[in-house]
C-alpha positions as CSV (number, residue, x, y, z in Angstrom):
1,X,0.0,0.0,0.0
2,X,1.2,3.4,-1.2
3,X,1.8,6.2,1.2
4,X,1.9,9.7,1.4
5,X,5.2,11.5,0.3
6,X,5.5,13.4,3.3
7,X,4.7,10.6,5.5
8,X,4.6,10.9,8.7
9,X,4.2,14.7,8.6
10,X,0.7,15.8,8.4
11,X,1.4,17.8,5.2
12,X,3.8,18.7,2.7
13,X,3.8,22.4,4.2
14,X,4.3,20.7,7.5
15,X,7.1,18.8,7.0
16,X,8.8,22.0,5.4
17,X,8.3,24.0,8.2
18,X,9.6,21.5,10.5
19,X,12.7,21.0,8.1
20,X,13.4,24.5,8.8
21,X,12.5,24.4,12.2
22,X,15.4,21.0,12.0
23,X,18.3,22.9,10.3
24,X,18.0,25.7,12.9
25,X,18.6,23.6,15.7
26,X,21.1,21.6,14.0
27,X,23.6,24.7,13.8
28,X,23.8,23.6,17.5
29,X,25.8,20.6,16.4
30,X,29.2,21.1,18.1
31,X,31.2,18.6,15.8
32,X,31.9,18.8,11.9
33,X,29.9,16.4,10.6
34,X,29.1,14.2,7.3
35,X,25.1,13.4,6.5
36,X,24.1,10.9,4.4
37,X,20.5,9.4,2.9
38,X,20.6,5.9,2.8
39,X,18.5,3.6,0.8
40,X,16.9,0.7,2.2
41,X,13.5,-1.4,1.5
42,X,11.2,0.9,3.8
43,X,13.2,4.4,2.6
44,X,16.1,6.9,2.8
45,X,17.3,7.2,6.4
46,X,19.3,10.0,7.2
47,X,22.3,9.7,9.2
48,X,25.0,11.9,10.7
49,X,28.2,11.2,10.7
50,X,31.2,12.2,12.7
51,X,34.4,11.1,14.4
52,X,37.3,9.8,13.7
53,X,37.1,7.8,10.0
54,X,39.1,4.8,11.6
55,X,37.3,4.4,14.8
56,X,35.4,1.6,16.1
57,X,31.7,2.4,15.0
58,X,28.9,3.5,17.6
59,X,25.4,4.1,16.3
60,X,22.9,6.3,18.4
61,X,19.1,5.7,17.6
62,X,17.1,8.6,19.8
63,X,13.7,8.7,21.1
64,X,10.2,8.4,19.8
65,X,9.1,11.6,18.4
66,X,12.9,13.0,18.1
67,X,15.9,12.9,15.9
68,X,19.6,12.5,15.7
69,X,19.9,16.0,16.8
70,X,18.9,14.8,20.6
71,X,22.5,13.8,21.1
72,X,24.0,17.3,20.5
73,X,24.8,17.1,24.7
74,X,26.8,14.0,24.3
75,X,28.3,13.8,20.7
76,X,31.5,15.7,21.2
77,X,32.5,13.7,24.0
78,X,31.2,10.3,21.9
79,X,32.9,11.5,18.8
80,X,36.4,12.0,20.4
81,X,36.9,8.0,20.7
82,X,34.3,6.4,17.6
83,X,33.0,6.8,14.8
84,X,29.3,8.1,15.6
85,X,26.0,7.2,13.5
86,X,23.4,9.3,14.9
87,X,20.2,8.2,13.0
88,X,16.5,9.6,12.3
89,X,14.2,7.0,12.7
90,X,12.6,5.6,9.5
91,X,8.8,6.4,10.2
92,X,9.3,8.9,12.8
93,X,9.8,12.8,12.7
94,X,12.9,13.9,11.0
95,X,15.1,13.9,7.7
96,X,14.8,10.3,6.6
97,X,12.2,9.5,4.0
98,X,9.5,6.9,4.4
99,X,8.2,4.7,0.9
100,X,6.8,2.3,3.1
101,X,5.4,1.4,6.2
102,X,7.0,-0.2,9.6
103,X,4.2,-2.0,10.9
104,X,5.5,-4.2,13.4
105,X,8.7,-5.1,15.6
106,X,9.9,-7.5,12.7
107,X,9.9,-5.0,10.4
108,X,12.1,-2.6,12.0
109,X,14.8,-5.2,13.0
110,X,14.8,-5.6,8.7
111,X,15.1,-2.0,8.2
112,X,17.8,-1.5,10.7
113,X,20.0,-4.4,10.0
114,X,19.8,-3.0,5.8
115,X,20.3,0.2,7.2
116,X,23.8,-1.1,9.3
117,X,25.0,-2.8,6.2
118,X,24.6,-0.6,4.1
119,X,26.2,1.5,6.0
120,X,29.5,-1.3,5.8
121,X,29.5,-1.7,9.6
122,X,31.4,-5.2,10.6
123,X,30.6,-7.2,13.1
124,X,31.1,-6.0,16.5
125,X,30.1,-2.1,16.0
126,X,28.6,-1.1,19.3
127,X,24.8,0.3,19.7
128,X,23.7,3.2,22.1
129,X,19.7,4.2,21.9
130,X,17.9,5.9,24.4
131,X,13.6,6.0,25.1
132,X,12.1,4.1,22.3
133,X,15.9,3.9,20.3
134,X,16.7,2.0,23.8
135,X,14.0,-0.9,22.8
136,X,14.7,-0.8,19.6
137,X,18.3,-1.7,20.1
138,X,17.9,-4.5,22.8
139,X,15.6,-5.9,20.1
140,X,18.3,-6.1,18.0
141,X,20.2,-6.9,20.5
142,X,18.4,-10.3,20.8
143,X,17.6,-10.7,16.8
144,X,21.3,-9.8,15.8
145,X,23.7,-10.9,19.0
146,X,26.7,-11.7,16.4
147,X,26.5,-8.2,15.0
148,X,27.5,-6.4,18.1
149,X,30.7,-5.4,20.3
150,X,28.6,-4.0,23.0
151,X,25.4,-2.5,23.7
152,X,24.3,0.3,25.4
153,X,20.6,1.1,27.0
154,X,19.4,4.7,28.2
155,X,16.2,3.9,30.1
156,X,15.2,1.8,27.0
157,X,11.0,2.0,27.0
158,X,9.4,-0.5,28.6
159,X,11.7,-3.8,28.0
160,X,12.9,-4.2,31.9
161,X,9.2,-2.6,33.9
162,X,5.6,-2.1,32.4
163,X,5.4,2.0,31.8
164,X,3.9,3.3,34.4
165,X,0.2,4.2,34.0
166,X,0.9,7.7,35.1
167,X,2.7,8.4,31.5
168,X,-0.3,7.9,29.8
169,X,-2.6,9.6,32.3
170,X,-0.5,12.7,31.9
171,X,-0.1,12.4,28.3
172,X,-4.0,12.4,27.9
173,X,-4.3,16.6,27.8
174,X,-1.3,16.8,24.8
175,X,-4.2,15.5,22.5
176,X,-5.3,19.1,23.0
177,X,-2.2,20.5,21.5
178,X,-1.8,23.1,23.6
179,X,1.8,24.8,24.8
180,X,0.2,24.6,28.8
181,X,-0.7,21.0,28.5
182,X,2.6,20.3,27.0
183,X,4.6,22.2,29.6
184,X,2.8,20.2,32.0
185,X,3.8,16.7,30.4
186,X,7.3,18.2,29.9
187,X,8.1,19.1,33.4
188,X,6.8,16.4,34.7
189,X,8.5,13.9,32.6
190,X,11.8,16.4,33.0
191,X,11.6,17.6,36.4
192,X,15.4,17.7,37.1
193,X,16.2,20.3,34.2
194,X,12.8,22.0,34.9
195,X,14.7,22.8,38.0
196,X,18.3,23.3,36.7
197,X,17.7,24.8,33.5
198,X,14.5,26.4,32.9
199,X,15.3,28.0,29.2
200,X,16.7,24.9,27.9
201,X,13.0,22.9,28.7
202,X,11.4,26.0,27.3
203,X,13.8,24.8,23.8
204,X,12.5,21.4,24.9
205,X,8.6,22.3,24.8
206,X,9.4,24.6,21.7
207,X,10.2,20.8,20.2
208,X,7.9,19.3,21.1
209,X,5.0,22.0,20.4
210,X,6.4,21.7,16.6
211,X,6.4,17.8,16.2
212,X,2.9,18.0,17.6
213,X,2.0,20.8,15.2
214,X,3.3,18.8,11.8
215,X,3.2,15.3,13.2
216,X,0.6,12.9,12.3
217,X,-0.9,10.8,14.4
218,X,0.6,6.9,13.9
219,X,1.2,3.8,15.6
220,X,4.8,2.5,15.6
221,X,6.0,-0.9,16.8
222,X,6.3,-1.6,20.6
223,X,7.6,-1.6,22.9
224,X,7.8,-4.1,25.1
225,X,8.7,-5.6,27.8
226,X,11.2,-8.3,27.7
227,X,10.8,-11.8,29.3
228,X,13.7,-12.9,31.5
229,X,14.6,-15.7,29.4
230,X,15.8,-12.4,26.7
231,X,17.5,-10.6,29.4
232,X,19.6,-13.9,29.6
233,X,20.4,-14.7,26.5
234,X,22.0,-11.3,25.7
235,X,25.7,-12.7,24.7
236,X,27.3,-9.0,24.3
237,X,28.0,-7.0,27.3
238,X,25.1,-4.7,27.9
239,X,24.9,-1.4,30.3
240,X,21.9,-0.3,31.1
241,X,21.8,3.2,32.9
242,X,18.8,5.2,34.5
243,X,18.0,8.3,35.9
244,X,17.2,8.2,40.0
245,X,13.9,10.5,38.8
246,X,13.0,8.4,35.8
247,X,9.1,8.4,35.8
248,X,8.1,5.8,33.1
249,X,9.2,3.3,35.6
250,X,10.6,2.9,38.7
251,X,14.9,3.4,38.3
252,X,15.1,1.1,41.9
253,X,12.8,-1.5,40.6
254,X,13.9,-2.0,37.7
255,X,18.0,-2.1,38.8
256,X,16.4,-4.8,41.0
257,X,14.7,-6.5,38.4
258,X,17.9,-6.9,36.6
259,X,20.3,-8.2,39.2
260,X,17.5,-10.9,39.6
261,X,17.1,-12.1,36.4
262,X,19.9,-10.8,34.6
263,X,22.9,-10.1,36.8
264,X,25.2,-10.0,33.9
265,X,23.8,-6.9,32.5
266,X,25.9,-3.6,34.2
267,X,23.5,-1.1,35.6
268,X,23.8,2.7,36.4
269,X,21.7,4.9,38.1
270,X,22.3,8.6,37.7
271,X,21.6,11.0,39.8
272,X,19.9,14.5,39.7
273,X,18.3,12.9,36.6
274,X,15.0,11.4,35.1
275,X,13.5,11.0,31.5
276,X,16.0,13.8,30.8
277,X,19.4,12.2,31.7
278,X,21.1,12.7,28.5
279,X,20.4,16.2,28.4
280,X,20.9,17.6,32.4
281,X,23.6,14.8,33.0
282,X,25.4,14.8,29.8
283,X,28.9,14.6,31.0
284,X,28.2,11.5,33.7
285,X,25.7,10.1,30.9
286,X,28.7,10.1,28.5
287,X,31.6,9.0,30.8
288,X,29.6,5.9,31.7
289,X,29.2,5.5,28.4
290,X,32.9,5.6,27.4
291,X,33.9,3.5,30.2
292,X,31.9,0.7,29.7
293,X,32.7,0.5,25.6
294,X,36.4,1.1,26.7
């Protein structure tokens, strides 16, 4: 089934202005940096590039409803040591350009494993994804174990705790579009840089007022949780880090969870931090990072 050419946008004009709205925050980028469109089965993705052309490869998927640009806090420090992939999402907001439809967790693993060879990654490149890009990559994780050095969770959604019915409660008044019911999601969900960095979660709610404003409404795969037999059989070496604030589950319950049923996976809670740990942590965020791929 055909779709749209500006799919997922709600318009053509919509997905210009939030183009625009996309090449004005990427002059925020601190590192030089090559982009590319790459053709797979469901699309182009776009992909930024940086880092040094010889170092070990270490792809960054983001969260739903964002781009590569999320990890503008942590790519210099990233950057310095591999060679990054930050990538849009096929399907989601952004630069890359859907010709057909992901409609379910299997499609998505295809699309991302055409997506990493066409890219010319070998075997044991390591893969970072935070929120949704989290699940998404421990689903790989599982489908494609051979394919990895190391993987890398930021409060992954869902996989480890059910998503805590709260979220959705809260989420309920966004369907009004409005910048006050927005805020209200945002500083919940964000509470930590609410408090230590007001203007940046005004930027924050300015995204998110604009991907509401051109995004259609669509249903992607997932997430979910995974069984404990799937937290086993992960055969990389996995980190899984969390902020002490995190609201879509509980940070202590899901640690615990882990050294249960899983106790080879390293955990990390960070502190000061919640939902927004890459962005009012970023130095901590990215040092555990570098540690544990070192």
């Amino acid at each position: 089934m055909s779709i749209a050419p500006y799919f997922p946008y709600r318009s053509e004009k919509a997905k210009a202005e939030y183009l625009v709205f996309l090449d004005r925050m990427a002059k925020d980028w601190p590192i030089p940096q090559e982009t590319r469109m790459v053709l797979t089965a469901y699309g182009e993705t776009f992909v930024r590039i940086g880092g040094p052309a010889k170092a070990e490869p270490l792809v960054l998927l983001p969260g739903i409803n964002t781009t590569s640009l999320l990890w503008a806090p942590n790519i210099a420090a990233l950057s310095q040591r591999y060679r990054t992939y930050a990538v849009d999402m096929m399907g989601d907001i952004g630069r890359s350009v859907s010709t057909r439809r992901i409609r379910d967790t299997g499609n998505l693993m295809s699309w991302l494993d055409e997506l990493f060879r066409e890219l010319k990654l070998k075997d044991g490149f390591h893969l970072l994804g935070v929120s949704y890009g989290g699940w998404a990559a421990a689903q790989y994780g599982l489908r494609f174990s051979k394919r990895l050095g190391k993987l890398v969770l930021l409060a992954p959604a869902a996989s480890v705790l059910p998503t805590n019915i709260q979220f959705y409660l809260r989420a309920i008044p966004m369907l009004t579009r409005t910048r006050s019911a927005a805020r209200g999601m945002v500083r919940w969900l964000m509470e930590d840089l609410a408090r230590k960095d007001p203007a940046r979660l005004e930027l924050s709610l300015d995204r998110v007022m604009m991907t509401m404003a051109c995004l259609r409404p669509h249903r992607v795969p997932g997430p979910n949780l995974l069984t404990d037999d799937e937290w086993q059989s992960f055969s990389m070496p996995v980190l899984f880090v969390v902020g002490e604030h995190e609201k879509i589950y509980s940070a202590s319950k899901a640690i615990e969870r882990l050294k249960n049923v899983a106790p080879q996976v390293r955990t990390q809670i960070v502190a000061a931090a919640g939902h927004d740990l890459t962005v009012v942590q970023p130095e901590i965020v990215s040092r555990a990072i570098l540690e544990f791929l070192a």
